[in-house]
C-alpha positions, 0 to 999 in steps of 0.5 A: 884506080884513079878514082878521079877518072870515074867522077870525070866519065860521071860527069860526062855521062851526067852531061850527055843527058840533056844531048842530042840522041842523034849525036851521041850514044850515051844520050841515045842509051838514055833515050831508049831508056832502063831496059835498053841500058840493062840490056847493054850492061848484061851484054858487056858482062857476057862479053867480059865473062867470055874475054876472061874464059879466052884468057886474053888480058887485052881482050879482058880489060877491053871488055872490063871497060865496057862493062864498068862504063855501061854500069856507069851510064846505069848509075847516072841514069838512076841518079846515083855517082860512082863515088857511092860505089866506091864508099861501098866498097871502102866500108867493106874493106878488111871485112870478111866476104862471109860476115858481109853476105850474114849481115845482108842476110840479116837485113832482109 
């Protein structure tokens, strides 16, 4: 993935903030506020969760879009950048899935 692409939609999301909620559905998301952005974000997953039973590879990537996008509003909205989610991820490259959940155990 080009992470190019998601600082660009990042931008355009951080940038929808301040438009008007009549003209665009991102502005009229944040508008609505939290709940109403978390409702979208469970309501995409769903509709990923249910493409992925189908088995329909468009139908997966269409609705994984809308997933990553609706998450996408979720982090700006709370002032975050994908690019934080990305150095996630990296820092968890070439580390065990088990040791990980260990050490998020040990965290708490």
């Amino acid at each position: 993935m080009n992470d190019a692409i998601l600082a660009r939609v990042a931008d355009t999301l951080e940038a929808r903030k301040a438009a008007d909620p009549g003209a665009s559905y991102v502005a009229k998301l944040y508008a609505k506020g939290l709940d109403a952005i978390l409702k979208k974000v469970a309501e995409e997953a769903a509709e990923t969760i249910m493409a992925a039973k189908d088995g329909d590879a468009d139908k997966i990537i269409y609705e994984t879009a809308d997933l990553w996008f609706h998450t996408l509003v979720l982090l700006a909205q709370q002032g975050l950048r994908p690019e934080q989610v990305l150095q996630e991820l990296a820092r968890r490259e070439g580390l065990s899935g088990l040791v990980e959940k260990a050490n998020r155990k040990d965290a708490s």
